[in-house]
TILUMGU-122429 format. One record per residue (C-alpha): residue number from 1; residue in three letters; z, x, y. Coordinates in nm, 2 decimals, decimal comma. Last residue first. Layout:
N
<rec num="NUM" residu="ALA" Z="Z" X="X" Y="Y"/>
...
END
This chain:
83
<rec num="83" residu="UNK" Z="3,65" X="9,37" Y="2,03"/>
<rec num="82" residu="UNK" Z="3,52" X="9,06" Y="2,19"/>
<rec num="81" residu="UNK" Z="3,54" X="8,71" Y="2,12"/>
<rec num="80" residu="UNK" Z="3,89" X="8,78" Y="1,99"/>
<rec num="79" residu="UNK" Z="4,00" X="8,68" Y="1,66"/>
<rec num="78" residu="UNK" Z="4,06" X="8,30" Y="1,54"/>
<rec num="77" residu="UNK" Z="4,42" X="8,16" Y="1,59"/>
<rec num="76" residu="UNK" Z="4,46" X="8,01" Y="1,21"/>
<rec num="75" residu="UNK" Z="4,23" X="8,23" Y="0,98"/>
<rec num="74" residu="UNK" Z="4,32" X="8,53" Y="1,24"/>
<rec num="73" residu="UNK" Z="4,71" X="8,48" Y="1,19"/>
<rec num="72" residu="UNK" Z="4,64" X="8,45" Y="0,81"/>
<rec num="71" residu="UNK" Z="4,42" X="8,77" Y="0,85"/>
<rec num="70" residu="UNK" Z="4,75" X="8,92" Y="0,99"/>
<rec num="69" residu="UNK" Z="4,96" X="8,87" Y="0,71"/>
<rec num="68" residu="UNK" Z="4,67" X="8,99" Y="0,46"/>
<rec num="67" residu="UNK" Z="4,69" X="9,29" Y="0,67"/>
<rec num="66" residu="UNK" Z="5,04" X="9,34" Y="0,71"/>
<rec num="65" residu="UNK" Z="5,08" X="9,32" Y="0,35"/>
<rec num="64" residu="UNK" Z="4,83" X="9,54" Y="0,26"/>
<rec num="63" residu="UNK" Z="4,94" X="9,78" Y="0,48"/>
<rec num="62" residu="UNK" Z="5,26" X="9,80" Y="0,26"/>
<rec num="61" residu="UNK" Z="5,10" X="9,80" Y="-0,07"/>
<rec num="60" residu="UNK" Z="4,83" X="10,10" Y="-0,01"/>
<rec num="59" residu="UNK" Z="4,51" X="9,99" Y="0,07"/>
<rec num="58" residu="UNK" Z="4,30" X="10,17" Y="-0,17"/>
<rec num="57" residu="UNK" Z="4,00" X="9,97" Y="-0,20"/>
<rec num="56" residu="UNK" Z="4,11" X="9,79" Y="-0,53"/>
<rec num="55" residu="UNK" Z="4,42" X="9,72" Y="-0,36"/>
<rec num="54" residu="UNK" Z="4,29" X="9,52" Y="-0,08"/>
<rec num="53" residu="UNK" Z="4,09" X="9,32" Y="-0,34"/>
<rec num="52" residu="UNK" Z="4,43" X="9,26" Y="-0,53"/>
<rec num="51" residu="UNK" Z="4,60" X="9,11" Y="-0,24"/>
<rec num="50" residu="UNK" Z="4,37" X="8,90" Y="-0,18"/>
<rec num="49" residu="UNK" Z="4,03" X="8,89" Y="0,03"/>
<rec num="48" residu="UNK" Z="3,92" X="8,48" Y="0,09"/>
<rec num="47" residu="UNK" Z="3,94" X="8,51" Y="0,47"/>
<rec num="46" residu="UNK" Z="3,87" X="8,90" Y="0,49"/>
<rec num="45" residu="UNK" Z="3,51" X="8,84" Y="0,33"/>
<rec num="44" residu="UNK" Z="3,41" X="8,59" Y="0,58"/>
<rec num="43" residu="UNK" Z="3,52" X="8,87" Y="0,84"/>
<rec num="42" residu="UNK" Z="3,29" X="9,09" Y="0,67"/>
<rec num="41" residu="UNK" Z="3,33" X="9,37" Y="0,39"/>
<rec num="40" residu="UNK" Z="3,06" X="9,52" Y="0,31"/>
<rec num="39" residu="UNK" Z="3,24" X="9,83" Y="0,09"/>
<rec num="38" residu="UNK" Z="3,14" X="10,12" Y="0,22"/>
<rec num="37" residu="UNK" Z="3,30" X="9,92" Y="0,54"/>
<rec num="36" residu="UNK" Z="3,60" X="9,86" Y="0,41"/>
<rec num="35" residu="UNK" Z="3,66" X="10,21" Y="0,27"/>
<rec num="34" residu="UNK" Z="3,54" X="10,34" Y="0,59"/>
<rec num="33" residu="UNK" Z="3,80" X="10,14" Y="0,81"/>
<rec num="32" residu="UNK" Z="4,03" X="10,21" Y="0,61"/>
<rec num="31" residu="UNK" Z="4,22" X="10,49" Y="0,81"/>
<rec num="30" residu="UNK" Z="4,19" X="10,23" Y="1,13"/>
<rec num="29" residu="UNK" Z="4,49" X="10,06" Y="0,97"/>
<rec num="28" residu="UNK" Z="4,68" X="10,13" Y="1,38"/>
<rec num="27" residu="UNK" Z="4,64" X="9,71" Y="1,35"/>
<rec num="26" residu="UNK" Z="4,42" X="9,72" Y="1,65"/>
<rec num="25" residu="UNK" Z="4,22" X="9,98" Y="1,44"/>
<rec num="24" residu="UNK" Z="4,15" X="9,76" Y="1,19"/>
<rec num="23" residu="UNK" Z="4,05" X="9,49" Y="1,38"/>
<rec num="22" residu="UNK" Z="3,75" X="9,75" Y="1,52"/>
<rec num="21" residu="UNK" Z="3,64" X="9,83" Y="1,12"/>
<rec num="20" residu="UNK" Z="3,63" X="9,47" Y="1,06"/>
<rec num="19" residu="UNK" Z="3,39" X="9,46" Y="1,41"/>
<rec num="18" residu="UNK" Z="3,18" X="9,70" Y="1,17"/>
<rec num="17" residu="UNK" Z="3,13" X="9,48" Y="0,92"/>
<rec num="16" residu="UNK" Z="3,11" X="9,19" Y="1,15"/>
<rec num="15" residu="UNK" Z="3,30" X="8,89" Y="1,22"/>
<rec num="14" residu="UNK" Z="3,17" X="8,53" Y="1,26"/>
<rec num="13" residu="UNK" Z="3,41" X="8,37" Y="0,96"/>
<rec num="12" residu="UNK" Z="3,71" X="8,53" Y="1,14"/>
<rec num="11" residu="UNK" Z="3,69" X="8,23" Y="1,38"/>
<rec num="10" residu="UNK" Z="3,62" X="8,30" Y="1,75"/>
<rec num="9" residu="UNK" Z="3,86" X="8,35" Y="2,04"/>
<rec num="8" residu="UNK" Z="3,80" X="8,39" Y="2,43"/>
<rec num="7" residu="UNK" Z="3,85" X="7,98" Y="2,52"/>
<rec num="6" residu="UNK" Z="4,18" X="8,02" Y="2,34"/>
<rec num="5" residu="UNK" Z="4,32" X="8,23" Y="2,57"/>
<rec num="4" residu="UNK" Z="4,43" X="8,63" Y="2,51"/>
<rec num="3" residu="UNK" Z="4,71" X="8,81" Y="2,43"/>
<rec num="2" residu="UNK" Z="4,60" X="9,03" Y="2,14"/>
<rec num="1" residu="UNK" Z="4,85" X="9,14" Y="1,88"/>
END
């Protein structure tokens, strides 16, 4: 998790394709970074994303878990202003 001050954060909504592929690796989840990508899948993307999405790219149960628990930290907090 990043420990950083509000002023430095920025909703999920404004990240990349490839910035997903940076929160990814913060997570040590950098091995879908590809799959995510091939895929298009934004920031905006990773606020609506359910479990099943995650799943139809691979993501095994687990990491999908800690992903969608973490984009719920994201959706509330916001991500950092740079990654």
């Amino acid at each position: 998790m990043y420990h950083i001050f509000n002023d430095e954060l920025r909703a999920l909504s404004t990240v990349s394709v490839a910035e997903v592929g940076q929160l990814l690796l913060s997570l040590e989840l950098g091995q879908y970074s590809s799959a995510l990508a091939a895929a298009r899948v934004s920031g905006a993307d990773l606020e609506v994303a359910c479990d099943e999405d995650l799943d139809e790219l691979n993501v095994t149960s687990v990491h999908r878990r800690r992903l969608l628990a973490q984009v719920v930290e994201w959706r509330t907090h916001g991500v950092p202003k740079r990654l």
